[in-house]
N, C-alpha and C positions, 0 to 999 in steps of 0.2 A: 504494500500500500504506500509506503515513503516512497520507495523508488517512482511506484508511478506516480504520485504528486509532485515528485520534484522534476518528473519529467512534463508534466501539464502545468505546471508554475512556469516552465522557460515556454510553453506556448501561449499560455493565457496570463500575465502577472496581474492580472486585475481578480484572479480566483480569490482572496482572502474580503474583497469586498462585494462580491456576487452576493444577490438574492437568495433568501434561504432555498426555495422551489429550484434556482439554477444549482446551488451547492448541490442541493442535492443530488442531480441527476446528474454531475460530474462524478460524483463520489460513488451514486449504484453502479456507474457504468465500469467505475475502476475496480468495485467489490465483486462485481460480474465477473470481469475477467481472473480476478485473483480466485475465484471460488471453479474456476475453469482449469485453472492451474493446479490446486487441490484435487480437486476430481479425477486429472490426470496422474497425479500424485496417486493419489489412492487408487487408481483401477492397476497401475503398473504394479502397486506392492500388493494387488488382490485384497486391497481392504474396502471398508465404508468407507462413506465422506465424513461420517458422524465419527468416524475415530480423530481425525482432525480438526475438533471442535474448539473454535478459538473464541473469544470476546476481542472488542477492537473498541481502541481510546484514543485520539489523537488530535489536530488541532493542524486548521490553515489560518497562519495569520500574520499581519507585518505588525511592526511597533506599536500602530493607533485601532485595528480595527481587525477582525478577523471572527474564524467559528470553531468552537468544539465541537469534536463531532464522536458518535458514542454507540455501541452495540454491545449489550450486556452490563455485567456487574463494571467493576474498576469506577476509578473516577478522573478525574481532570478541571482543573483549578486555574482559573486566569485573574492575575494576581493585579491590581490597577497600580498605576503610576501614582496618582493622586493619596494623599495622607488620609487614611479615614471611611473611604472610598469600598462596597462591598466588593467581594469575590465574585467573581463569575464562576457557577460551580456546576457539572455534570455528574450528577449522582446517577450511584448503579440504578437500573432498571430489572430487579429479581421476577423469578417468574410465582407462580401460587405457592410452592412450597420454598421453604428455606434451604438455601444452594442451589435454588436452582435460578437458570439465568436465562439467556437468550445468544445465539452462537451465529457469528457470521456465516459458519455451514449449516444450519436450520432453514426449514424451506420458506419461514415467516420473517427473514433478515429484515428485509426491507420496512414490514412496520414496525419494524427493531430501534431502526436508524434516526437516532436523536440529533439534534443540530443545535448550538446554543449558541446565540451572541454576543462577540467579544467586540464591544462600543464603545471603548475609550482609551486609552493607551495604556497598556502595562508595562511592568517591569519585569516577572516572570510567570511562565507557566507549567504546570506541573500536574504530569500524567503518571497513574500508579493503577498496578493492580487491584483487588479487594483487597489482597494479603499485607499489602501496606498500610491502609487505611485504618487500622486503629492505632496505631503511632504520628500517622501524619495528617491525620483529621482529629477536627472537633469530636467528640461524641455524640452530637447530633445531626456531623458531616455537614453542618452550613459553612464550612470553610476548614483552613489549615489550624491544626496543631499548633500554635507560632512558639511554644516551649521547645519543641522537637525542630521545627524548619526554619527558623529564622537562624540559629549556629550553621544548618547546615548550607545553606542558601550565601552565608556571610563568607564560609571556608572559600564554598566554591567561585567568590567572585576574585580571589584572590588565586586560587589554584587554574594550573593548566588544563587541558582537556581529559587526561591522562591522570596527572593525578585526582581529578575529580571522581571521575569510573572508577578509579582504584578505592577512593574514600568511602564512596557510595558502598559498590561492589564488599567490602569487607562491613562497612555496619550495616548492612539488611543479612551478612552471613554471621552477626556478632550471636552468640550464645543468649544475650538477653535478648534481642530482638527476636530470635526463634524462641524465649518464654512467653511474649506476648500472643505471636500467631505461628499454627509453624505452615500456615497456608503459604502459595506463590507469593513473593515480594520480588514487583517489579517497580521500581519507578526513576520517573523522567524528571528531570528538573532543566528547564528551560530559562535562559537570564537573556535580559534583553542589554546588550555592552554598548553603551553612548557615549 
C-alpha cells in the first residue's frame, strides 16, 4: 500500500487534499490491487486468502492538511501544530464480538474503509497496532498517552532514522512493555522536521 501511494503521490500530489468520495476511490482501487496480489500469494502456496488477514492504518498527508485512512482495529493519531488544539484520532473499528475486527482480505473491506480529516497542520503523526495502544493511548483512546509519547517523540527528534527504529524496535521488545500486552506492537511515529 506505501509503495503504491508513493507511486500515485508522484502522479497526483494534490492526493492528500482530495475529497473524501475521490480519496477514497484512489485508495479501493490500490487495496484492489494489493488484495490481487494476496490472492496470488495465497493460491501459489495452496492457501486461503483469509490466512493472510491483515488490518490497515495509514495516512496521506502534507504539513497542513491530509486523511487517515483505516481498516480494522489499530489506531492512528494526527497530532496538531497548534498548543491546545485536539487530536485527530482513528479509533479501531471491532466487529460484535471482542477480537474480533475487520480484514483488508474480508469480502466487506470496502465498508470497512474509514477516512478521517486531517484540517490543520500538524507536527506528528502516529500509527500503531491495537497491541500498542494501551501504552500509547488514553484509556478512553481520545488521544495519546502524553506520559509515554511525549519522551518518546522528544528522543526521536533529536535521533537519526536509525537510531530511532532501533529505540522504538527495543522498547515495544522491552520485558515490561510485553507485561502490559503481549498482543502485536507495531507503531509508526511520524515528525513533521521545519
Amino acid at each position: 500500500v506505501v509503495a503504491a501511494l508513493v507511486r500515485r503521490l508522484a502522479q497526483r500530489p494534490e492526493l492528500p487534499s482530495l475529497t473524501a468520495s475521490d480519496l477514497r476511490d484512489e485508495l479501493e482501487t490500490i487495496i484492489h490491487a494489493l488484495r490481487g496480489e494476496l490472492k496470488a500469494c495465497a493460491d501459489q502456496a495452496g492457501r486461503a486468502l483469509s490466512e493472510y488477514a491483515s488490518t490497515l492504518v495509514g495516512v496521506v498527508a502534507r504539513p497542513d492538511q491530509g486523511w487517515l485512512f483505516h481498516i480494522g482495529d489499530g489506531l492512528a493519531v494526527a497530532c496538531p501544530r497548534a498548543e491546545g488544539a485536539p487530536e485527530q484520532v482513528s479509533r479501531p473499528e471491532n466487529g460484535e464480538y471482542a477480537n474480533e475486527t475487520y480484514f483488508v482480505t474480508g469480502e466487506t473491506w470496502q465498508a470497512h474503509l474509514r477516512l478521517t480529516p486531517i484540517c490543520e497542520p500538524v507536527s506528528t503523526v502516529v500509527l500503531m497496532s491495537d497491541g500498542a495502544a494501551p501504552f500509547s493511548m488514553q484509556p478512553n483512546l481520545a488521544g495519546l498517552f502524553r506520559p509515554f509519547m511525549d519522551p518518546v517523540a522528544q528522543y526521536l527528534r533529536s535521533a537519526t532514522t536509525a537510531e530511532g527504529d532501533e529505540a522504538l524496535a527495543g522498547l515495544l521488545a522491552d520485558p515490561r512493555t510485553e507485561a502490559i500486552t503481549s498482543d502485536d506492537k507495531t507503531l509508526l511515529i511520524a515528525l513533521w522536521r521545519t
